[in-house]
N, C-alpha and C positions, 0 to 999 in steps of 0.2 A: 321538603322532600316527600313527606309522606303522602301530600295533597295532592302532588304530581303521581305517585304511584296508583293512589287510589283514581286520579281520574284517568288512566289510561288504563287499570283494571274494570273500571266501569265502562269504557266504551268499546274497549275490547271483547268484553263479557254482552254487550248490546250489539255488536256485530256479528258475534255467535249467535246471540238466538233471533236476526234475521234469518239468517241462515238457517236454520232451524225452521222457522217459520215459512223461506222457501222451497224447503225439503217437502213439510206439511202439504201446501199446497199444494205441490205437484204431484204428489201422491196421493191426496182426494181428487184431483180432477183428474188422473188417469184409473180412480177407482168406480167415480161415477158416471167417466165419462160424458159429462156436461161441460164440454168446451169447443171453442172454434174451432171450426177444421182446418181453418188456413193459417190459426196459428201455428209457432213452432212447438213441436213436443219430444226437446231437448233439454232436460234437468239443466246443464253446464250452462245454456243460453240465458239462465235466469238467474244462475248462480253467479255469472260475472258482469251481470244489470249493475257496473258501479256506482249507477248514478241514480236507483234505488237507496242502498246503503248510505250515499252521501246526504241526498235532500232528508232521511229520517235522523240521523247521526246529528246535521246543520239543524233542525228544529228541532231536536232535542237540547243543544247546545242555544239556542235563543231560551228557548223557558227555563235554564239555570238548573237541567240535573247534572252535568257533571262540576257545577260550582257552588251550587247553596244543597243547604239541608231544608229537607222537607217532612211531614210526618207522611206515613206509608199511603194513605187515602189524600193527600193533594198533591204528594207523586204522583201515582198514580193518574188523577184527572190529567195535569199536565201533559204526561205521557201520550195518554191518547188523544187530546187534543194537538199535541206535539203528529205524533200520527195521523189520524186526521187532516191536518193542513196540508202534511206530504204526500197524504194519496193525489188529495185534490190538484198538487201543484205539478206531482209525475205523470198524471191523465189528461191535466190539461195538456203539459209540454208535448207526451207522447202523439197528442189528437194533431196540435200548434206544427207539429215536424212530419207530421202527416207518416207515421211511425206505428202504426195503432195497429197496423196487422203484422207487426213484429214480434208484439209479444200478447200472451194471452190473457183479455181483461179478468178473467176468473181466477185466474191464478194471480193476475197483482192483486186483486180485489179480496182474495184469502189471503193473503201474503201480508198484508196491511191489518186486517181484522186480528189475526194468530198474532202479529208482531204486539199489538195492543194489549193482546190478554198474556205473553210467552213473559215481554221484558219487566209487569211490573212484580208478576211473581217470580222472575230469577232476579230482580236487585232485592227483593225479599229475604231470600235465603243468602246472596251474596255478601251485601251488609253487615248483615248476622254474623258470616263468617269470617269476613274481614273485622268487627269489632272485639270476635274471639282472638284473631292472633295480634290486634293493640293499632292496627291501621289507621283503623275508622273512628278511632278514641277522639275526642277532641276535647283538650284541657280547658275546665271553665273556675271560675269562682264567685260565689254570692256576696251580695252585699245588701244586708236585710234577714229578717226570718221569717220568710213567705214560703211554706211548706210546699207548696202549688210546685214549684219546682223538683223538687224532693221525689215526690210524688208520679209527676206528668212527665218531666223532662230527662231525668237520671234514670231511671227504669224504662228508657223505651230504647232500648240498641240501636235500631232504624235510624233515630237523631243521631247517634253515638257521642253527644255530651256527658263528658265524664265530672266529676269534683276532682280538685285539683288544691294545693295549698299553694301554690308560685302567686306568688302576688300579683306577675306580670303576665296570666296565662292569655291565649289567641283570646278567650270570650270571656266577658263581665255579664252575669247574669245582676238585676239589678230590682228587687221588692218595689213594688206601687206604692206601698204601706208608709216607704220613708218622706215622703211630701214631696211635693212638685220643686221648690227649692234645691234641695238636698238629691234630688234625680240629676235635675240640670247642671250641677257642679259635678258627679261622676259621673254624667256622659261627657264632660266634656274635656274632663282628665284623660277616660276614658280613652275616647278619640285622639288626643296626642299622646299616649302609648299606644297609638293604631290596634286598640283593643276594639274587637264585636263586640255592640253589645246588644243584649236581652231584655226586654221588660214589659211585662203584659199590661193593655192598657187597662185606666181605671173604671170603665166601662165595661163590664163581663157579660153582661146579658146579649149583646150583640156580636155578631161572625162578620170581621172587617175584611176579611180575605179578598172577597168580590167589589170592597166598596170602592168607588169613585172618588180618588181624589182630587181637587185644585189647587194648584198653587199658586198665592197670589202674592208675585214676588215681589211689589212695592211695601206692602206690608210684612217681608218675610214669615209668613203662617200659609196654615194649608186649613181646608175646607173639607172633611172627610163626610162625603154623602153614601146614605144609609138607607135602602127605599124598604117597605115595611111588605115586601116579597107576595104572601102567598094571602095578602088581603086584597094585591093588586089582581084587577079585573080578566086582564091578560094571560096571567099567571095560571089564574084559577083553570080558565080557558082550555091551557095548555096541561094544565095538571090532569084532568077532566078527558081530555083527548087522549093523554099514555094513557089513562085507568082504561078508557074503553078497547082502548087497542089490545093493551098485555091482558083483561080478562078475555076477551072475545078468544086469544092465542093460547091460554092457559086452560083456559074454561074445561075442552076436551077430556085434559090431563086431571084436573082439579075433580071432577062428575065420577070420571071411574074413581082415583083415591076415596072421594065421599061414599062412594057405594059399596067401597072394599071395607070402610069403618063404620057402616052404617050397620053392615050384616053384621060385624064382628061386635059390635054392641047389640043386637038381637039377640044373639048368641049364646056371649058370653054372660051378660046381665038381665037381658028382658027390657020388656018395657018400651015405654016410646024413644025414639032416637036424638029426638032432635029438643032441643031447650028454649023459647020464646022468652025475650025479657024487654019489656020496654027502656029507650036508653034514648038522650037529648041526641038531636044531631044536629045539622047547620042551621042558624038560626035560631035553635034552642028547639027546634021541635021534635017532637016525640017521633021515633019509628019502633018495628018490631023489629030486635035485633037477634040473627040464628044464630046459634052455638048446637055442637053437638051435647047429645048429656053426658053430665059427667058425673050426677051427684046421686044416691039412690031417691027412690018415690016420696019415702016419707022423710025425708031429708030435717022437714021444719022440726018433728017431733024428734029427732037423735039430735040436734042442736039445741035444744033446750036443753033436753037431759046431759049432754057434754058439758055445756055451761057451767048447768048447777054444780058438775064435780069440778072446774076448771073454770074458775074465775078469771086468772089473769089472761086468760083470751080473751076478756070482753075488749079490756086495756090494748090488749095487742093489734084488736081489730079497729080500733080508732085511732092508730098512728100508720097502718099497713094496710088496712080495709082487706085483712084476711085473717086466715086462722093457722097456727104453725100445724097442728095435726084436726084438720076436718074428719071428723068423722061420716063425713057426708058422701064425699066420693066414692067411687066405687073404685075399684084394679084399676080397671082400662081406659076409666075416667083421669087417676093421676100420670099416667102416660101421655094421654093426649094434652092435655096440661102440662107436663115439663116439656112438652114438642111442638106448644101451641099448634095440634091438631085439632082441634075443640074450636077452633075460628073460622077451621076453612069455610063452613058452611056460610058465614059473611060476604062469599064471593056473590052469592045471589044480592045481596044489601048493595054490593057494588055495580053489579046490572041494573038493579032498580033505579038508582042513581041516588042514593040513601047514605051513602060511607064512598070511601077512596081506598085503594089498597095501602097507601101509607098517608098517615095522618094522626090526630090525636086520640085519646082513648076516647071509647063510645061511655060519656059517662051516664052514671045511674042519676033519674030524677030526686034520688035523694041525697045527693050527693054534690048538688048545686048548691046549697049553701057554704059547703066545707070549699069551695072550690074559688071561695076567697075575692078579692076586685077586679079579678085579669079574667075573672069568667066569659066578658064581652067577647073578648080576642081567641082565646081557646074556642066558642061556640060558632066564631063568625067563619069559620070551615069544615068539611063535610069530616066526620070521623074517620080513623084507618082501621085498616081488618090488622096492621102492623103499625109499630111506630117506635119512638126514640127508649120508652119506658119498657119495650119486650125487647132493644139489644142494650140495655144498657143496666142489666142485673136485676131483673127486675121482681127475683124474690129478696133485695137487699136495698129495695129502694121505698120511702114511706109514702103517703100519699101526697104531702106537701109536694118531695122531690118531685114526684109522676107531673103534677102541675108545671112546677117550673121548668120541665124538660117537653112540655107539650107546647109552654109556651114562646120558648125558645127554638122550637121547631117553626113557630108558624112565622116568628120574626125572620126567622134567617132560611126557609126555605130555599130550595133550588133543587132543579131535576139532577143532577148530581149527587145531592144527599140525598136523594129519594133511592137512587138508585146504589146507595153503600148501603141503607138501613135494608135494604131488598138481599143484596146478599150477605150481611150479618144475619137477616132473617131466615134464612137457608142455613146458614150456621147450625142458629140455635136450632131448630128443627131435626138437622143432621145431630146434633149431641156436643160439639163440638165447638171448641174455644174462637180458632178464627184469628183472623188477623185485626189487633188492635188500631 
């Protein structure tokens, strides 16, 4: 009962903020006035377009949001790819019915763009509030002590997987930890008590989301192919192309901000502005990489002297490759530092063709030792001005982690994840937690 509730609340709550989203549009294009003349410009004529609502509604229902649980970020992709396929498929049929001067392409064309960005932040807050009144709860129970779930799964509402003590509840979450034997006999209990079940593969370093499976059913087994993403030539290609396009678009925006923090360090501290550090980049070679400054002049000499009184910062700076209280910075310098403003000036590293706006850290040439056997893979792509290590806590993460979270960016790339770490990266900037 509760499944039926919840999905006619979700698609009911998805047909509001079409609607919504047709509101929008027709009220920017009677604001800008950048539309056909020989369209109609009649709000109701677009408000009872059924056959809007139904092609996004029917391709939402193919990708499985009103039947599987998803986390909030492959919601999301879905969605709009879900959207996406339905513009395409309303402007062909509209052009196919020879229809197209009935209704006005600006306003489906906004109408489809608003829907993409409206529905995945109101099943956001939705979720949420359907988990608070016990709807969207969904009874699970472990078998194993694999914290991962604990942790990742029980804490995130969006799932809204609950623990549960029923022996027989709807999902069996199910530890890797217990051996491949001992898996295969409680999925298979499992499945005849028509239980879900859960279990992460034993494989963690790679993202199977995208992968390609086959199944080869004389053999009953499957084939799960895995291609190694953003070392492919194509890839790169294509990565290489957003970076030029979104700084070329940003750049305007980015030059005044730099000039508004450039004066404001003048100013406030003196001094030169801007910070020069040599850092590896693709293929291991060396460029000049900008930062604004952040540290005062004689920086070398108050770090000796801190040292000598505070030893275990040396310790601290060889598992964090930083210091908990620098006395090096200046005010304005730890600001821009808790808002990675201190990087923008990397946008030029990205014109030059030197770095990528998202990608691995720019590391220091002494820091290629510590940076362990997988240095090949990290190196073999251009550095980012952002990346997995600045939205993923990265005053709490050591430098091991940073590695392994750079290099698990480069395996499992995709413009898609370029484009979540881009606005978490807006996030942290803005001060603010963000959606997990």
């Amino acid at each position: 009962m509760k499944n039926w509730i919840n999905r006619i609340t979700l698609i009911a709550s998805d047909l509001i903020s079409i609607f919504i989203a047709i509101v929008l549009a027709f009220v920017l294009r009677q604001w800008c006035d950048c539309f056909e003349r020989s369209a109609p410009n009649d709000l109701d004529h677009y408000l009872h377009f059924g056959l809007l609502y139904a092609v996004i509604i029917s391709l939402l229902l193919v990708e499985g949001i009103y039947s599987k649980r998803y986390d909030f970020w492959q919601e999301m992709q879905r969605i709009v790819k879900g959207v996406f396929l339905a513009s395409i498929i309303l402007l062909a049929f509209l052009a196919m019915t020879k229809q197209s001067e009935s209704y006005s392409r600006f306003i489906l064309i906004v109408t489809f763009a608003l829907t993409a960005v409206v529905l995945p932040l109101q099943k956001y807050y939705l979720k949420r509030l359907l988990f608070k009144i016990g709807t969207w709860k969904h009874e699970s129970t472990i078998i194993g002590g694999d914290t991962f779930f604990t942790k990742h799964v029980f804490k995130n509402p969006y799932l809204g997987y609950v623990l549960s003590d029923k022996y027989k509840a709807k999902t069996l979450f199910i530890s890797s930890s217990i051996g491949i034997e001992a898996l295969e006999t409680y999925l298979h209990e499992a499945i005849v008590r028509k239980q879900e079940v859960v279990f992460v593969p034993l494989v963690t370093n790679f993202d199977f989301s995208d992968a390609h499976i086959i199944h080869l059913f004389n053999a009953r087994s499957n084939l799960i192919i895995v291609e190694n993403n953003l070392l492919n030539r194509t890839n790169q290609w294509i990565k290489t192309a957003i970076d030029t396009l979104l700084s070329l678009l940003i750049f305007p925006l980015l030059l005044t901000l730099i000039g508004i923090i450039a004066i404001l360090i003048k100013r406030v501290d003196g001094g030169t502005v801007f910070f020069k550090q040599a850092r590896l980049g693709e293929d291991a070679k060396k460029f000049v990489c900008y930062k604004f400054r952040s540290m005062q002049e004689n920086s070398d000499e108050l770090l000796q002297d801190y040292l000598l009184e505070h030893p275990e910062e040396i310790k601290n700076y060889e598992i964090y490759h930083k210091y908990d209280n620098d006395p090096r910075i200046t005010a304005i310098g730890a600001f821009l530092r808790k808002t990675s403003l201190d990087e923008l000036p990397q946008i030029f590293n990205v014109l030059k063709g030197e770095m990528s706006l998202i990608g691995p850290r720019p590391y220091m040439p002494n820091e290629r030792t510590k940076m362990g056997d997988n240095i090949d893979i990290i190196l073999a792509v251009k550095p980012g001005i952002t990346g997995l290590w600045q939205v993923s806590g990265r005053n709490d993460v050591d430098f091991a982690s940073r590695v392994d979270l750079d290099i698990w960016y480069v395996r499992n790339w995709s413009v898609w994840k370029d484009f979540v770490i881009l606005i978490k990266t807006v996030q942290v900037v803005l001060g603010k937690k963000g959606v997990s």
